[in-house]
C-alpha positions in Angstrom: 3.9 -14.8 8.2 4.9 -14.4 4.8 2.3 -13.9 2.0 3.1 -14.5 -1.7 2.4 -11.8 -4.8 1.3 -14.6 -6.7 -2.2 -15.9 -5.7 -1.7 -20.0 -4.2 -3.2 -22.2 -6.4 -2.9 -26.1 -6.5 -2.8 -27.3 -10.3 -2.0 -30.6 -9.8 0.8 -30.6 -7.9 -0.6 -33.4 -5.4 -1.1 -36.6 -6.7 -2.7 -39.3 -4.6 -1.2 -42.5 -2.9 -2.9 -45.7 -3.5 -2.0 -48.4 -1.2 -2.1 -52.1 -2.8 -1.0 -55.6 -2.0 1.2 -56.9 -4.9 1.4 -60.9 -6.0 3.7 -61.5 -2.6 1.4 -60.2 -0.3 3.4 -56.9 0.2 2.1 -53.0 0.0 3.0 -50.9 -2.9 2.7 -47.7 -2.9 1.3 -45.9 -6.4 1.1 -42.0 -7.0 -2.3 -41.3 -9.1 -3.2 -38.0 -10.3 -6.4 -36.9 -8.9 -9.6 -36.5 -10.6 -11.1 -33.4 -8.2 -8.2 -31.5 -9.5 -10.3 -28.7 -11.1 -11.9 -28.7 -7.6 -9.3 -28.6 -5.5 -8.2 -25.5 -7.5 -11.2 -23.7 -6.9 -11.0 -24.0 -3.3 -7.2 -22.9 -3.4 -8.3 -19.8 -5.6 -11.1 -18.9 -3.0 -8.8 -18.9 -0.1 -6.5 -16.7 -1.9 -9.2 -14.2 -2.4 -10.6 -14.6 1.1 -6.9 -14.2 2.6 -6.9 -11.1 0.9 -9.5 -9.8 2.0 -8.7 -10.3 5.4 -5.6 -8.9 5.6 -7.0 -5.9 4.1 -9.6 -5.4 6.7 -6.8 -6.0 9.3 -4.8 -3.1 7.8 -7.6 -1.0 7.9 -8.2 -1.5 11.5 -11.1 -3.7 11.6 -10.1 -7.1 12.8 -6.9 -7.6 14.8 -5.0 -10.2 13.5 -6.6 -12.8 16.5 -9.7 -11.7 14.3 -8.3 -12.3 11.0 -7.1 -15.9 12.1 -10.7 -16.6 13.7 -12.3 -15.9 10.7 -9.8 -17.1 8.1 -9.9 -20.7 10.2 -13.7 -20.3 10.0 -14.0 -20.3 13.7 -16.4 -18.5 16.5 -14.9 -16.8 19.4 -16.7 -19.9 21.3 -14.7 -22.4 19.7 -11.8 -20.9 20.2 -12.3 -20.3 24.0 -13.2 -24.1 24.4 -10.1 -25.4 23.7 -7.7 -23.2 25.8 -10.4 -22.8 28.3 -10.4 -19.5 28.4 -13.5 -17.1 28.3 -15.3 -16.0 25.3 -15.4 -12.7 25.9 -11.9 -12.3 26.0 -11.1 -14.0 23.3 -14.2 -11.7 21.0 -12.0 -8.5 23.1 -8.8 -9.9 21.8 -10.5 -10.0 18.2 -10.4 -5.9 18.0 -7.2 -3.4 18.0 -8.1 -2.4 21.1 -8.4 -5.8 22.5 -5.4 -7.2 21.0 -3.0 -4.1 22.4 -3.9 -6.0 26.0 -2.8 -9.5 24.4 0.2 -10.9 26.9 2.3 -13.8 24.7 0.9 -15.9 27.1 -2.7 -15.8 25.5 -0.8 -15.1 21.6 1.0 -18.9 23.0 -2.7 -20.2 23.4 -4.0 -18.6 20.1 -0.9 -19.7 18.1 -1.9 -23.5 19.1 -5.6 -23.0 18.4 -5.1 -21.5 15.3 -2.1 -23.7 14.4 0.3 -20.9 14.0 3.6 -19.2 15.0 3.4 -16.1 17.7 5.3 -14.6 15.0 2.6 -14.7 12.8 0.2 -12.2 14.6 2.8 -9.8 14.1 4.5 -9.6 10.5 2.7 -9.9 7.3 5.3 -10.1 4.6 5.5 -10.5 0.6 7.4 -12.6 -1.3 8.0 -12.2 -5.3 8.7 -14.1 -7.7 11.4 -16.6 -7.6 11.9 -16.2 -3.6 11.2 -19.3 -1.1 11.3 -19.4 2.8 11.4 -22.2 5.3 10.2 -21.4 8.6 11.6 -23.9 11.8 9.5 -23.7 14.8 11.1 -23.0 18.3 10.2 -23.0 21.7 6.8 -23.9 21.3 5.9 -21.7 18.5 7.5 -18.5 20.2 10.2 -18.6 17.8 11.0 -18.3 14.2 14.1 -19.3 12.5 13.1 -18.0 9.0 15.4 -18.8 5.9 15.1 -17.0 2.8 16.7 -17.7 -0.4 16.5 -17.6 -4.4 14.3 -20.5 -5.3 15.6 -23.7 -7.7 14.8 -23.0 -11.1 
């Protein structure tokens, strides 16, 4: 997982695609700025803030990162055991250091879906400055990385 110096923020940069039938009867497509943009911001600045937080209670040895990806997905352990069908209680275990030492990649494998993540990610926590971009390709079924890094267009 790589995590920027600069905080995320969306300014703009998404516009939104209108879908219209033209004269002929044919779709057109049409790129419209939105008007929640302020908004959508806010939201991106909040999840900066709560990201950091997290990760700072994770390197402090409170959550583990299967904690910090339950609560930075805004999940319960429940929901997460539902959908691999595994129990709860293992899943709240997994959520502590101590837990998370008895984590086989099997169960990282489950997480990684659940949390719609790499297996790489509950392991590496990186930071990127300014002027540095990354493309991450997915293997295996999220159990590897092939992680590019390189100076970013100007």
């Amino acid at each position: 997982m790589l995590v920027s110096t600069r905080r995320q923020s969306y300014d703009g940069k998404f516009r939104l695609v209108l879908y219209r039938p033209d004269a002929g009867g044919r779709i057109e497509s049409r790129l419209e700025k939105s008007d929640f943009d302020e908004e959508i911001d806010s939201v991106f600045a909040l999840r900066a803030v709560e990201y950091e937080r997290l990760l700072g209670s994770m390197l402090e040895g409170r959550l583990s990162p299967v904690g910090f990806w339950l609560e930075f997905r805004g999940m319960s352990a429940a929901d997460v055991a539902l959908r691999p069908r595994i129990p709860r209680s293992k899943v709240e275990r997994h959520a502590t250091w101590e837990g998370w030492r008895s984590a086989t990649v099997q169960m990282l494998a489950l997480y990684a879906k659940v949390f719609d993540v790499d297996v790489a990610d509950f392991f590496q926590f990186g930071t990127l400055d300014d002027g540095i971009e990354v493309e991450i390709e997915i293997h295996e079924d999220r159990l590897l990385q092939q992680v590019r890094i390189r100076k970013a267009a100007p």
